[in-house]
N, C-alpha and C positions, 0 to 999 in steps of 0.2 A: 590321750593321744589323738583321738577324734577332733575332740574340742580345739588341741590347737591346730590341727592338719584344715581346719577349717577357718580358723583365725588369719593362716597364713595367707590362704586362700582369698581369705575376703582382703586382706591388705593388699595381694597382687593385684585383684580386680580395680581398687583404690589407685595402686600407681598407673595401672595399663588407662585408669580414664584419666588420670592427670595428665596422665604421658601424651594421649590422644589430645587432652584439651589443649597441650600447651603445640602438639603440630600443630592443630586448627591454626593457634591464634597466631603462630609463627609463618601460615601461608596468607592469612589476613594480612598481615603487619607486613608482609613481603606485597602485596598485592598494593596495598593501600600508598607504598613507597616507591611501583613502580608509578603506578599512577601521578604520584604528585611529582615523580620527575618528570612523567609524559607534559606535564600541565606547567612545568617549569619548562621544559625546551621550547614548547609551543609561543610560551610567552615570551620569550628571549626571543622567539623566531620573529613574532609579531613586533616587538618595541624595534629590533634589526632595520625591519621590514619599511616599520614607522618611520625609523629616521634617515632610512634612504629617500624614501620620496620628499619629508621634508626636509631634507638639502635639496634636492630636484625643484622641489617647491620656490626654495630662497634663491637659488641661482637664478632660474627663471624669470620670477620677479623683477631681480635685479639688472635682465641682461638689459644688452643697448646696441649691438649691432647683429648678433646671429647666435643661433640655437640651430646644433646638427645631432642626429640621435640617431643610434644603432638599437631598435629597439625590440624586445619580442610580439608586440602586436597582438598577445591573446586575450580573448574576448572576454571583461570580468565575469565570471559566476558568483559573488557573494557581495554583500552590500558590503564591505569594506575598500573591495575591489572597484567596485562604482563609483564609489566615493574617490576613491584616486582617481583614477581614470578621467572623472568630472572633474577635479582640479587642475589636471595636466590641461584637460580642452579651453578652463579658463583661461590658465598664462598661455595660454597658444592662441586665446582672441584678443590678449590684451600687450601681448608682441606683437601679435598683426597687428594691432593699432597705432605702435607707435613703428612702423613700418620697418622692423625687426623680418631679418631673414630665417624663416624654420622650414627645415628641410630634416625629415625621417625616412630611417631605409627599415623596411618590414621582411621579414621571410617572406619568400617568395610561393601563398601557402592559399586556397582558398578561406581558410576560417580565420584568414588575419584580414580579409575586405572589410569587416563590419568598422575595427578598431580606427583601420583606414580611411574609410570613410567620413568617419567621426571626425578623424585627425585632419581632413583635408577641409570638411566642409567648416571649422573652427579656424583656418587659415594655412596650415602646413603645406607644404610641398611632401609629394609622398611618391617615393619609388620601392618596389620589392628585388631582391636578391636570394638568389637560393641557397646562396652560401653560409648565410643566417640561421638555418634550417635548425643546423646542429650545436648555435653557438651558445656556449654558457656565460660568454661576456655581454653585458650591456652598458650602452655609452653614451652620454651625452655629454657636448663639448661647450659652452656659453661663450660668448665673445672673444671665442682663439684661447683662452688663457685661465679656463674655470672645469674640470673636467671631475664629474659625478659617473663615478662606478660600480654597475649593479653586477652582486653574484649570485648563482644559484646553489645550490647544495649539490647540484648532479648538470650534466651535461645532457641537456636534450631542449625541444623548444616548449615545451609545456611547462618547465618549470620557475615556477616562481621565484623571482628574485628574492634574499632572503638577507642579503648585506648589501653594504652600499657605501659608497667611498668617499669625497670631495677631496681634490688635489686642487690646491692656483698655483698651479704651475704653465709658465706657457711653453715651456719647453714640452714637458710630458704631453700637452695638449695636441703640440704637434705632431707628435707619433700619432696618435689617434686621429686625427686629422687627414693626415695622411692616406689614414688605412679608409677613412670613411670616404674622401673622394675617390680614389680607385674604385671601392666598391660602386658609389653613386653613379659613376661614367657609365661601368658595367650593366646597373641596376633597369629594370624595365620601368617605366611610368604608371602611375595607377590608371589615368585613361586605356592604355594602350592594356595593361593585365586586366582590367576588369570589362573592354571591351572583347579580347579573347575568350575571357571566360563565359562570357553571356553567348560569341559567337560559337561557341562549343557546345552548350546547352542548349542552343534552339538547331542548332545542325540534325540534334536528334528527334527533338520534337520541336518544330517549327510553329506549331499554334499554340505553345506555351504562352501565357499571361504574365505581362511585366509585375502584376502584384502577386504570380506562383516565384519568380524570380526576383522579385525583391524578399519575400520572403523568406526563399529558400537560402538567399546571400546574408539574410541578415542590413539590409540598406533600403533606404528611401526608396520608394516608386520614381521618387522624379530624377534619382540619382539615375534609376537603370535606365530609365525612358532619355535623359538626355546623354547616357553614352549611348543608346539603340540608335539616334539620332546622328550621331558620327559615323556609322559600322556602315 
């Protein structure tokens, strides 16, 4: 009776580790699948991401009289981000050049000056609006009749756009068109917001140094020095 009370014993012990092994490998095999979906959304988000800007990209290129952009202006953190963002300022030197009209409306925010900057000193026309602030639509409209739409996953201005649309349509363009000059009327000019902003900074401390304030803007010395030169 021993012997088997003990047999029984040792088999329970046998299943209670099988049992345990096969939880393990069942919170492994859980983990490991959430994971590879995390690494599939990601990837979907990023190829998205991708081929929004290049439609962005190709319109661009292609425009011949005007580029208007409702855009979020934030400043990239990752080299993939740089990498776009240096694309966009090329088709924005190479529309100025063939004397193509680009005109961007930025939130009206201080950590979108650097973006602006960038975008004006490449050739843009740049105004902010504070209406922007909270927008999850981004727009840009190509010669009246090509409109690329970027969306975010959430509504706020930090977020990155994640999809991306192209319509040739010039009717739908004109809706958007629409809504971008109202805004642009409204919009303050980058001289006139980033000379405020400088004249708000040295109100407090007056012997601040154009390169504490280029720095701390994120923009050229020469850029602050020639709005300090207007004020």
């Amino acid at each position: 009776m021993t012997d088997l009370t003990a047999a029984l014993l040792f088999v329970e012990l046998i299943l209670l580790v099988a049992t345990f092994m096969l939880i393990m490998l069942g919170r492994k095999e859980a983990k490991a699948r959430e994971s590879l979906l995390q690494q599939m959304t990601h990837t979907a988000r990023m190829v998205s991401r991708q081929e929004y800007f290049n439609s962005l990209h190709f319109v661009m290129q292609n425009a011949k009289n005007s580029i208007k952009g409702s855009i979020t202006g934030s400043h990239p953190t990752t080299a993939e981000q740089n990498d776009q963002v240096q694309g966009i300022l090329n088709h924005i030197n190479a529309a100025k050049s063939r004397n193509i009209v680009i005109q961007y409306l930025l939130p009206k925010s201080q950590d979108r000056i650097k973006v602006a900057s960038a975008y004006k000193a490449a050739g843009a026309e740049i105004r902010f609006h504070p209406g922007l602030l909270v927008s999850d639509l981004r727009f840009t409209v190509v010669d009246n009749n090509q409109t690329v739409i970027g969306l975010a996953t959430a509504t706020g201005q930090n977020e990155p756009t994640r999809e991306g649309y192209v319509i040739p349509s010039e009717a739908f363009a004109q809706i958007f068109l629409r809504q971008f000059q109202e805004r642009w009327e409204e919009a303050i000019t980058y001289d006139t917001y980033l000379k405020d902003t400088l004249s708000e900074v040295k109100s407090h401390n007056p012997s601040v140094s154009t390169q504490l304030l280029s720095s701390q803007l994120q923009v050229p010395e020469s850029e602050v020095k020639r709005i300090l030169e207007i004020t």
